[in-house]
N, C-alpha and C positions, 0 to 999 in steps of 0.2 A: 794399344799405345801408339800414337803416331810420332813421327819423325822430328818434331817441336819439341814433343816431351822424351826426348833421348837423353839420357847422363851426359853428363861433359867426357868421361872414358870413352863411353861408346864415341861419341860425337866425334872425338879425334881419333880414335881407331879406323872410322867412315872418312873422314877429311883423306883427299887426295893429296897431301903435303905428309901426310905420317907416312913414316916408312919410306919415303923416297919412291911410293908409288909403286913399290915391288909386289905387293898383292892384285889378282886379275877383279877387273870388271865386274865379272859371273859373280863370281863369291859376294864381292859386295851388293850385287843388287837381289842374288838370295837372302843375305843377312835385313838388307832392307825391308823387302817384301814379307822374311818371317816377326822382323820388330813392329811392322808397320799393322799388322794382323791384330784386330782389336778381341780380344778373346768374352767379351761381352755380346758379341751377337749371337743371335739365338740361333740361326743356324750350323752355327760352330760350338753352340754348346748341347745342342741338341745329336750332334756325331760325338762328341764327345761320351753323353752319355749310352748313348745306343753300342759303342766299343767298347765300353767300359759293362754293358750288360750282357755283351756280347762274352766276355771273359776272356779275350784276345789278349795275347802277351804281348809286350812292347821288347821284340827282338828284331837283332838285324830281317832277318829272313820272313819275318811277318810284315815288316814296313815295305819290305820288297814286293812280297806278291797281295797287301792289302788292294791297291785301284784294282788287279788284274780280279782279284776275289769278289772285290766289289761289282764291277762291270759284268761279270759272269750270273753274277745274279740278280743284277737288275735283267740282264736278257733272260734269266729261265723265268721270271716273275712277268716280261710281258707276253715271255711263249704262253704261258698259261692265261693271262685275260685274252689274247687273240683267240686262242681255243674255244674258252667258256662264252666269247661274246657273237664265235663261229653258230655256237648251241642258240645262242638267245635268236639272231636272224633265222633258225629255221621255222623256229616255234613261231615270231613275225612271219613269215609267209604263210603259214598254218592258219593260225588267227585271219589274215587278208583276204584269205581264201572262205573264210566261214564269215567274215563279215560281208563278204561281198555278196554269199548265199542271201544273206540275211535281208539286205539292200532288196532284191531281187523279191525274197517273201513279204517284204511290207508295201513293194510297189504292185505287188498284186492283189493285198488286201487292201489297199488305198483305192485299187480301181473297183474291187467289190463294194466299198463302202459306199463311195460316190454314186456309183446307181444304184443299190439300196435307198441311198436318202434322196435321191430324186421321186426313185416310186414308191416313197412312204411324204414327203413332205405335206401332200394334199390331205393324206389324212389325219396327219399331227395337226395342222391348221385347225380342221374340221372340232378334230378333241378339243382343243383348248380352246376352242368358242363356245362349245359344248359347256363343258367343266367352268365356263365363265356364268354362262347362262345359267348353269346348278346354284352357281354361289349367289348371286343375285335372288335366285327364287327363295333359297333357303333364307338369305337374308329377310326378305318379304315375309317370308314364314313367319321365322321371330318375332317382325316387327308388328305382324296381325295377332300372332297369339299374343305377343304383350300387349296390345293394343286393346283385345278381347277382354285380356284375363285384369286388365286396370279399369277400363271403362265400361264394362257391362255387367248387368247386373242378375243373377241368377235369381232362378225363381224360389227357390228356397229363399234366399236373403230376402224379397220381396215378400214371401210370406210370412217370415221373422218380424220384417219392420212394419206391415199392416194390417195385418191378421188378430182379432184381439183373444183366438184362441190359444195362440204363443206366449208363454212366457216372457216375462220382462226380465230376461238375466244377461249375462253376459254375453252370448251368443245377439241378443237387440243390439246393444250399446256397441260392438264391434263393427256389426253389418253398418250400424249410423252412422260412427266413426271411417267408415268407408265409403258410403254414398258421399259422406262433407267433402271428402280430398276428392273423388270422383268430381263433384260438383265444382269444388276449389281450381283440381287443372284442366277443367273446360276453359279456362282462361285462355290457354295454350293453345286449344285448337282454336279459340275464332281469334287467335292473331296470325291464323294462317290465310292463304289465298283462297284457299275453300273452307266458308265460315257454316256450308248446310247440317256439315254432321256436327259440329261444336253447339250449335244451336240445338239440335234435336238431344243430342244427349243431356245440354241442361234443362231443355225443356223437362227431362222424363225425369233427371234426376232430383227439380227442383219437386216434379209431385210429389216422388218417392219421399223427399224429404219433408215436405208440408206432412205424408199422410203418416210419416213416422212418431212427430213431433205432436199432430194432436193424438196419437195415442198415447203417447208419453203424459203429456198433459191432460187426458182425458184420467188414466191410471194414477197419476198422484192425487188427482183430488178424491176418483174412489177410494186410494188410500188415506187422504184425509179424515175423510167419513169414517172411517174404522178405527181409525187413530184412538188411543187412552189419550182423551182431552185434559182427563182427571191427572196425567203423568205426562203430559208431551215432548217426550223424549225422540224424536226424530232418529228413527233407525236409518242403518247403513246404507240400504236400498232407495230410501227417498233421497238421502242425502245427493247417493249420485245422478238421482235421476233429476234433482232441480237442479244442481251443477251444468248437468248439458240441456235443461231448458229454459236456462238465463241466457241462453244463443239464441232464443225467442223469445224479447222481453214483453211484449205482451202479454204472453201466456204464461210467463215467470209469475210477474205483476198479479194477473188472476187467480193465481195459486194460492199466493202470500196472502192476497184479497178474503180469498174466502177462508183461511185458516184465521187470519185474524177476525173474522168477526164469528168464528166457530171459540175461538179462545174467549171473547168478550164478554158471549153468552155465558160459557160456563165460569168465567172467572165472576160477572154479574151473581150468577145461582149461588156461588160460591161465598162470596161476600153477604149476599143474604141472610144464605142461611148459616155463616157465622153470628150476622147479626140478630138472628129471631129462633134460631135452632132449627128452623124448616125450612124447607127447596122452596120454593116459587110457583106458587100453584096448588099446591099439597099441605096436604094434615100430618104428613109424616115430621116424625119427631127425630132428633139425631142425641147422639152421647157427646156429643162437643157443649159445653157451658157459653150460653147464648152472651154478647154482647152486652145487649140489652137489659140485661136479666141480672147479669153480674158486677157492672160497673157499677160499682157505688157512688160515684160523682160524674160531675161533668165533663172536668178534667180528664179524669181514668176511662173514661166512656170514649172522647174523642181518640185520646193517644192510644187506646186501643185499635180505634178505626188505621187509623193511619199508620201503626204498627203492623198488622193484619194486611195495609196495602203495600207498605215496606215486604214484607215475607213474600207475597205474592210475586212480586216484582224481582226478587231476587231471586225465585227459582224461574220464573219466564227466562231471564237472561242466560241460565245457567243453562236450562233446555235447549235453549236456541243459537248461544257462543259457537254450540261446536261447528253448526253452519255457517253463519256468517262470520265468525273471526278464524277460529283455524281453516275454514274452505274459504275466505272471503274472497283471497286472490284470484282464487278457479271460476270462481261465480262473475268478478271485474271483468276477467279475460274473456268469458261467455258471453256478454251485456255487451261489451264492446264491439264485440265478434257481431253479435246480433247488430247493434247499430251500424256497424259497417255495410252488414248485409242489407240494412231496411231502412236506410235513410229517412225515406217519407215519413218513417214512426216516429221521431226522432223532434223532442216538444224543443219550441223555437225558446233561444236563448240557454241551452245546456249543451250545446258544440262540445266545451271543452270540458263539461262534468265528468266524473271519474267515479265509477261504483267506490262506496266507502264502506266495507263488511259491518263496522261500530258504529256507523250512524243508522245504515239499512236495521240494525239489531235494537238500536233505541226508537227508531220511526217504529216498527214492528208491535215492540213491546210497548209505546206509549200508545199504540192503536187499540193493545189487547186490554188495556186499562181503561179505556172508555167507560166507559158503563159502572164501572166502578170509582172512577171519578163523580160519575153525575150522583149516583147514589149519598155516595160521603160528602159533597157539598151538600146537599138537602141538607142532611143529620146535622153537621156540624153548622148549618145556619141557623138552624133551629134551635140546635143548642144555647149559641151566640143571642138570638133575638131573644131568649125564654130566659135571660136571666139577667138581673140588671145589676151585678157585682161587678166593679171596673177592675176591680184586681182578677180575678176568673178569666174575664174578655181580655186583660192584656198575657195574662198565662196561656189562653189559647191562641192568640197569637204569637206570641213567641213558642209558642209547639208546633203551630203551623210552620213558622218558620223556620225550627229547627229540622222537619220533614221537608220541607222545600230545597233545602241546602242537600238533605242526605241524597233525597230523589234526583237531586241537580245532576253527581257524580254517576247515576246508574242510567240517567235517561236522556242527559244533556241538558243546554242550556233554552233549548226550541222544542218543547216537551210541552203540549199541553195541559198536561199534567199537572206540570208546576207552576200553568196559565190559572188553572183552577187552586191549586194550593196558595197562588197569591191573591187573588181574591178572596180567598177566604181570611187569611190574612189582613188584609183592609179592610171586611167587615167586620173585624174582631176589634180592630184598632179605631172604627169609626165607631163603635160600641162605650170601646171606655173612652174614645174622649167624649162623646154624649155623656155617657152616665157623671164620668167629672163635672164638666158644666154647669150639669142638673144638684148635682152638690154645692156645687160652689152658688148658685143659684139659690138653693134652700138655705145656706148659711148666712148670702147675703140677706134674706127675706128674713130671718128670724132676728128677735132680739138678743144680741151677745155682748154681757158685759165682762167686765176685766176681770179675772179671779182677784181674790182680797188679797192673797199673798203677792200678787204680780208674777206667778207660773204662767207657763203656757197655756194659752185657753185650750179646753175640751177639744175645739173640731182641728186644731195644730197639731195636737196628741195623735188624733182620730188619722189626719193624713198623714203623718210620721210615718205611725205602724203599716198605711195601706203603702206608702213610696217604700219601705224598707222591704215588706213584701215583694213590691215591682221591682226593686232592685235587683233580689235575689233572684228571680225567674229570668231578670237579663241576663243576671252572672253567669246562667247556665246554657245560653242559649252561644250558637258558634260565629258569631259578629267575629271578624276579624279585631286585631288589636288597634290597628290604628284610626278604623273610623268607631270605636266602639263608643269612644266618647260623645264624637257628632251626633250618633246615630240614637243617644239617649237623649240629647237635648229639649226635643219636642215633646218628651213623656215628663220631667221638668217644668214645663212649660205650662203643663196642662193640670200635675198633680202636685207641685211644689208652689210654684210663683203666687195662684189667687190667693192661697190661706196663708203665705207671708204677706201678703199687700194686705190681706183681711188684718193681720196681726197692726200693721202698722195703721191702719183703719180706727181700730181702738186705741191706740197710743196719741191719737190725736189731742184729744179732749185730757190728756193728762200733764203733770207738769213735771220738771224735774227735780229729785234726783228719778222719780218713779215713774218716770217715762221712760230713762236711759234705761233702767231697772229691767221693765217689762220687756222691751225691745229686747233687751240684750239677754233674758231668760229664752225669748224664743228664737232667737237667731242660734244661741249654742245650741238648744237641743236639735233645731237645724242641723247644725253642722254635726253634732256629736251624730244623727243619723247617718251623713252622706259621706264622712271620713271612711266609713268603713267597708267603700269602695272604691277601686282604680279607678274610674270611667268616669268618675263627678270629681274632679279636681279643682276643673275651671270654674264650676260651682261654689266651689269649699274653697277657691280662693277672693269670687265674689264676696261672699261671707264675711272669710278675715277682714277685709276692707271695712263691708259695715259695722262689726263688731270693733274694731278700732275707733273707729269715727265717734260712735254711742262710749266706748271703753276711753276716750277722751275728755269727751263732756262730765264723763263720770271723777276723771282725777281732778280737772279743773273744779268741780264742786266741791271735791273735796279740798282742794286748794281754798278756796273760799272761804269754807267751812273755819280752816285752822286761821286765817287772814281775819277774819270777823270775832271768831271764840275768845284767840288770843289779845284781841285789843291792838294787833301790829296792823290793821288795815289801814287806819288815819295815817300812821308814821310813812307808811308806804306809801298812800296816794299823795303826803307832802313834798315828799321827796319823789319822786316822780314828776312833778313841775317845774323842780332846780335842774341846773345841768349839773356836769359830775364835776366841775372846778366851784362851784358855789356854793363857800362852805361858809361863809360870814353868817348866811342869811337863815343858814339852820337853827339858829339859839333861838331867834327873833319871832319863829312860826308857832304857831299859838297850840301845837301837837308837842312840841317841844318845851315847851314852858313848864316850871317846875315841880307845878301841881297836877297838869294834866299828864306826864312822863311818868311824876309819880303811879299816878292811877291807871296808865298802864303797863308798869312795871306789874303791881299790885294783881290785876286781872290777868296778864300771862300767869305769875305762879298760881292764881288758883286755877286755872286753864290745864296745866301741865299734868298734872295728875291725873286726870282723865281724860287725855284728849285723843289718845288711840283708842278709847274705848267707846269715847263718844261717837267720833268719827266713823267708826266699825259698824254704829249703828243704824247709820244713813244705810249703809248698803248690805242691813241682813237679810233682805228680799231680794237680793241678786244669788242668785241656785248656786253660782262656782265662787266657791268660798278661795279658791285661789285667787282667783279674779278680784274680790274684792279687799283681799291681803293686799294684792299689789297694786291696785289701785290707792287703797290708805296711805301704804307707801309712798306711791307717786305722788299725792300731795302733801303729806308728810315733806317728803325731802324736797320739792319745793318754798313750802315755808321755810325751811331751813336757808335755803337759798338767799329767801327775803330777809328772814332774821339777820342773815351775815354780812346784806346791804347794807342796813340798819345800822347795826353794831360800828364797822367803816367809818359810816358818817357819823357815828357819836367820839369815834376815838379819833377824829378827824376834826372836831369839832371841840375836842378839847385841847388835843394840842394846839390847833388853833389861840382857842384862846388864855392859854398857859405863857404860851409865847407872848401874845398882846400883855399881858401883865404881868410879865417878868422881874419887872424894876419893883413892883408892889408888895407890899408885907401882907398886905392882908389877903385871908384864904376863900379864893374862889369856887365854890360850888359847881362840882361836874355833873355832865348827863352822865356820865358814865356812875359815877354814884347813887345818882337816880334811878340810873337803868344798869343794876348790876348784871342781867344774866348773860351770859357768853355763846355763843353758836354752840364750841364742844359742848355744855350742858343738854343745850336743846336739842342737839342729835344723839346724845346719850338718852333722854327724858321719853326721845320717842320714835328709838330705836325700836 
């Protein structure tokens, strides 16, 4: 507490004016000095508690001799550090003494050292030029044995790869597979400065590899020759071994060469003596049921050929897939490999051609088929030329064709194969349109007259049945949907169109109604044939048109017919010369006059009683009795039409003159009286 913060008591207790100044000096500047005493410092609290742990009583006689107690024992407290720190300097001199020794032993192993390493320096030198010189050698070492053990070739491997009393097993194909990389990083050494030895080793390794590779390919064709022709199932062994000889496609090429024309032979023998029960050559007989022997048509005869080449075809692919499609890519990468290596081989303008496993598989198989193609065009031409049915020849074309399309899928679209299956094809189709010709030729040469009824003549009938027939063998054949109809027009053309134009040939010379009659009998049986297929529309809608046309002339006849029967044709050609306001002049026309109105009033009613029946009779020689229902009809209710013109003008013609003699008593005679009968009647009459 300092002297600011004194009580007002204190404060004048301390003022030199209290008290008159009777108290000394001393006292007040002890009082000051102990108020002024901040009992917050830490050194004063720190004595404090030290007296207080001390257990020192607070009495006169203890405040007295406390400094004297105090001071006495700071002195025995520094007699004793001088003491202990007397101990610590001797033990210091001790240690100075021993380090100094120490000083003295290492300057004498310092000077030993120092000339030791001067008369060893020379020979440390000497080691580690040495020891450099080892490392280097050994390096070299390394670098010759690997050099040895990557690029040369032991003579064992040498006798693996052209020895032909070595098997061809694993132990080949490894040695080869390592002469190619051997030979591959030759590359390496002639891009160094010294090209002698890069050169000498591909020289040795390109023999090695020549003399590997014709034993490779000397070995698959012996294997070929041994081969089950009968089952040509390419085992595992060849597989891999034309794998790594399409890296020489030459000798790939020569392989495939001669297995296919080893497959052609026997697929040849094959097809033979399917067709005759015996091999080629031989009297021997087989348990297989010959071709030839058991087709009962010509038909059954062909589609068996070409079913038998179907079968055949389908197991080639099946034998041969597993090389060319599941190894295809291994065989690509070989060919390639090869072309890279032997440029020169390499036929001008296929740079950028690329092995294709499915097409190498269809060229293969459409090779192994040779022979059995030439074979079955003979037969099947034979067939074709030996029989002069156009329905037959168009059936075997459309089989031809349906084997051309299947063949298309297993052999492609550049198959000879289906070079020869289209040819035979268009001589089957140049067959029936000859033989058609030659028909329509004999039909035009002969005398043909109209049947009595006015049916279809005989040879319309005759090409009905043969077109309904060629219909059906198109419906089964696999034409796409949208050119199928095209694709029929020209058989139309050939077996439809002459013997309608024949039809209409004979209609000539006839008159109507029995023209319309005849016409129109053969144009529906036309049509009734060709409706009852998709593919002839456009056809069947030719048709309706004519049949219209003909189905026109027919109701106008019978319009006629009811026009003339009933006696309303004069009324109507009269009145068809008036216009429609010129109604004076109707009384005046000599149809209208009262006796000839009479008379044909008269001749309608006997008319009407039979006049559907009569009329029905014109057209009992048209075949579609609906057709001629509705035709009747159709002139039927045209008369009526005219009848109710008629009628008009007569009730028109009397009010007329009703009115003009209005003012008059006496009773004037109607048409209408004359001519009672009314339109309802007459559509009721002949209903």
């Amino acid at each position: 507490m300092d002297y600011n913060g004194l009580s007002t008591s204190t404060a004048a207790l301390l003022s030199p004016s209290v008290g008159g100044g009777t108290r000394s000096s001393a006292l007040s500047n002890k009082l000051i000095s102990v108020l002024s005493t901040s009992y917050a410092d830490l050194e004063i609290r720190d004595a404090l508690e030290i007296l207080d742990a001390r257990g020192i009583a607070n009495t006169q006689e203890t405040r007295r001799h406390l400094r004297l107690d105090v001071q006495r024992e700071v002195i025995d407290c520094n007699a004793q550090i001088v003491e202990e720190f007397g101990q610590v300097a001797e033990q210091l001199k001790r240690i100075g003494s021993t380090v100094a020794s120490l000083q003295n032993c290492c300057k004498d192993m310092r000077q030993h050292i120092s000339m030791a390493h001067l008369e060893t320096a020379p020979i440390l030198d000497e080691a580690s030029s040495l020891m450099g010189q080892q490392n280097q050698v050994d390096t070299k070492q390394k670098l010759l044995d690997a050099f040895v053990a990557h690029f040369t070739i032991s003579n064992e491997e040498l006798t693996l790869l052209t020895s032909s009393a070595e098997p061809l097993d694993d132990r080949f194909f490894r040695s080869l597979s390592r002469i190619q990389k051997v030979h591959k990083d030759c590359q390496v050494l002639l891009g160094s400065e010294n090209q002698r030895l890069g050169l000498e080793i591909m020289g040795q390794s390109s023999k090695t590899l020549n003399g590997a590779f014709q034993r490779l390919y000397r070995w698959v064709q012996r294997e070929f020759r041994t081969l089950d022709l009968e089952n040509p199932q390419i085992s595992s062994p060849i597989r891999r071994a034309l794998r790594v000889l399409a890296e020489r496609p030459s000798l790939f090429e020569s392989c495939l060469d001669a297995f296919a024309e080893a497959r052609e032979q026997v697929l040849s023998d094959s097809f033979y003596k399917a067709l005759t029960g015996s091999a080629t050559g031989t009297e021997q007989k087989t348990s297989t049921k010959p071709i030839e022997l058991f087709a009962y048509d010509p038909l059954r005869y062909v589609g068996d050929m070409l079913a038998w080449a179907h079968s055949a075809t389908v197991s080639e692919r099946e034998a041969l897939e597993v090389l060319f499609v599941c190894e295809g890519d291994e065989i690509a990468r070989g060919i390639q490999a090869g072309r890279d290596t032997e440029p020169w081989l390499r036929a001008e303008g296929d740079e950028g051609e690329t092995f294709d496993g499915r097409k190498a598989l269809e060229q293969l198989v459409n090779r192994n088929l040779a022979g059995v193609a030439r074979v079955a065009r003979q037969r099947i031409e034979q067939v074709i030329h030996g029989h002069e049915d156009p329905i037959l020849a168009y059936k075997l074309a459309n089989l031809t064709n349906f084997y051309r399309l299947t063949f298309a899928r297993l052999l492609g679209n550049e198959s000879s194969f289906l070079d020869t299956l289209a040819t035979i094809e268009e001589s089957a189709m140049r067959q029936f349109r000859a033989t058609m010709r030659d028909n329509v030729t004999t039909i035009n040469g002969d005398l043909v007259l109209v049947p009595a009824d006015f049916a279809p003549p005989e040879f319309l009938q005759e090409a009905l049945e043969q077109l309904e027939a060629l219909m059906k063998s198109y419906d089964s054949t696999l034409t796409p949907e949208s050119s199928r109809e095209g694709n029929f027009q020209p058989i139309l053309v050939e077996a439809l169109d002459p013997f309608v134009e024949g039809c209409y040939n004979l209609a000539t010379h006839l008159k109507d109604p029995v023209k319309s009659i005849f016409v129109l009998n053969c144009l529906m049986a036309t049509k009734s044939s060709l409706s009852k297929f998709s593919f002839t529309s456009e056809k069947v809608t030719e048709l309706n048109e004519m049949v219209e046309l003909h189905a026109e002339k027919l109701a106008e006849y019978q319009h006629a017919f009811f026009l003339h029967a009933s006696g309303l044709h004069p009324l109507i050609t009269t009145l068809a010369t008036l216009s429609d306001d010129d109604v004076q002049s109707v009384s005046s026309m000599e149809p209208f006059q009262a006796q000839a109105l009479t008379l044909a009033s008269q001749k309608l009613d006997d008319f009407l009683p039979s006049a559907l029946s009569d009329a029905t009779e014109h057209l009992k020689r048209l075949q579609n009795l609906k057709m001629a229902q509705e035709l009747t009809e159709e002139g039927a209710g045209r008369f009526c039409e005219d009848f109710e013109f008629v009628e008009r003008k007569i009730l028109a013609v009397d009010e007329f003159e009703a009115q003009k003699h209005v003012d008059e008593e006496e009773e004037v005679v109607t048409l209408r009286s004359l001519f009672p009968r009314t339109s309802g009647e007459i559509r009721v009459l002949l209903s």
